[in-house]
N, C-alpha and C positions, 0 to 999 in steps of 0.2 A: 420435504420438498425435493424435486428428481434435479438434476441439473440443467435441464432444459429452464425448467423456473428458478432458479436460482441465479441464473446468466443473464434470466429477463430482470427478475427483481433487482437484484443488484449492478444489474446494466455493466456486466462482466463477458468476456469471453470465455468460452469455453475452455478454449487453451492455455487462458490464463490461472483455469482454475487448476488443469492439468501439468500445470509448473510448479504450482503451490503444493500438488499431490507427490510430484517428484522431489522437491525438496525433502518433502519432509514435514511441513507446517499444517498440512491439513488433508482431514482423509472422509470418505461420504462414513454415515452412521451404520450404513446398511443397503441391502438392492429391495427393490417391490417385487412381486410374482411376477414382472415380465424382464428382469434384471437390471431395470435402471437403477443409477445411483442415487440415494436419498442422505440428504443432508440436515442435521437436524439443529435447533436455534444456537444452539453452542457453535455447532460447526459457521454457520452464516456470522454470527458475530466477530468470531475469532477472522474469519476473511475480510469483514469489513476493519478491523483492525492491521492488519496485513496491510492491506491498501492505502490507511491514511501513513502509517511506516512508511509505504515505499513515496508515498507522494512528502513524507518528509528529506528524501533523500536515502534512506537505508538500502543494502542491498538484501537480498533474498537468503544470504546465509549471514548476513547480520542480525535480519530482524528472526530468526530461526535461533537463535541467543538470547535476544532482548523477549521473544514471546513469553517465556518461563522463566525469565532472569528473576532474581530480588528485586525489591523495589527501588534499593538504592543502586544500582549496577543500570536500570534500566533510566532511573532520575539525571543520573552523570550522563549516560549517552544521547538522552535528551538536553539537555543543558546547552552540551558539546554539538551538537546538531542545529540548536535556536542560533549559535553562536555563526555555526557556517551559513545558517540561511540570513539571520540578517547583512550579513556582509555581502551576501547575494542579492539582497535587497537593495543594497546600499547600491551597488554595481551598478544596477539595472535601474534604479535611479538616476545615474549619473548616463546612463545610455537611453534613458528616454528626456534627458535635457540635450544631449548633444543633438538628438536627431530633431529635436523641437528646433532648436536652433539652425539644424540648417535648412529644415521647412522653412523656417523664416525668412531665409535670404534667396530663397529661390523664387 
């Protein structure tokens, strides 16, 4: 797959993928005979894992750690991650009752 279809499939930016490349976390497999870059199912997977990382919260030189960490190194920082989102949870709960409340009184 070129990166043009990969950007479409995965409904990614380009330049998203081109951060991922500079990081460090992922690299195309190969070019075709007109040099584009080619991405292969390992590569596609490992970005779609990248992506749910970051929408966990992780930054881009964390989950560059946690990609090939052990399994318990990667279990803790999950853990520790479930723990800040639901408190983020909690939060944003209590801010969609405030604002309920003052729809109410308006």
């Amino acid at each position: 797959m070129n990166l043009r279809e990969l950007c479409k499939s995965l409904d990614i930016s380009r330049r998203r993928i081109q951060g991922y490349e500079k990081a460090g976390l992922v690299a195309p497999s190969g070019k075709n005979k007109y040099g584009h870059l080619l991405y292969d199912e390992s590569a596609i997977e490992l970005i779609g894992r990248i992506r749910l990382y970051q929408e966990f919260g992780f930054e881009l030189k964390e989950i560059k750690e946690l990609i090939n960490a052990p399994d318990e190194k990667l279990k803790a920082a999950l853990i520790k991650q479930v723990e800040i989102l639901e408190k983020r949870g909690e939060r944003i709960g209590e801010l969609i009752d405030e604002a309920r409340k003052i729809i109410e009184g308006l």
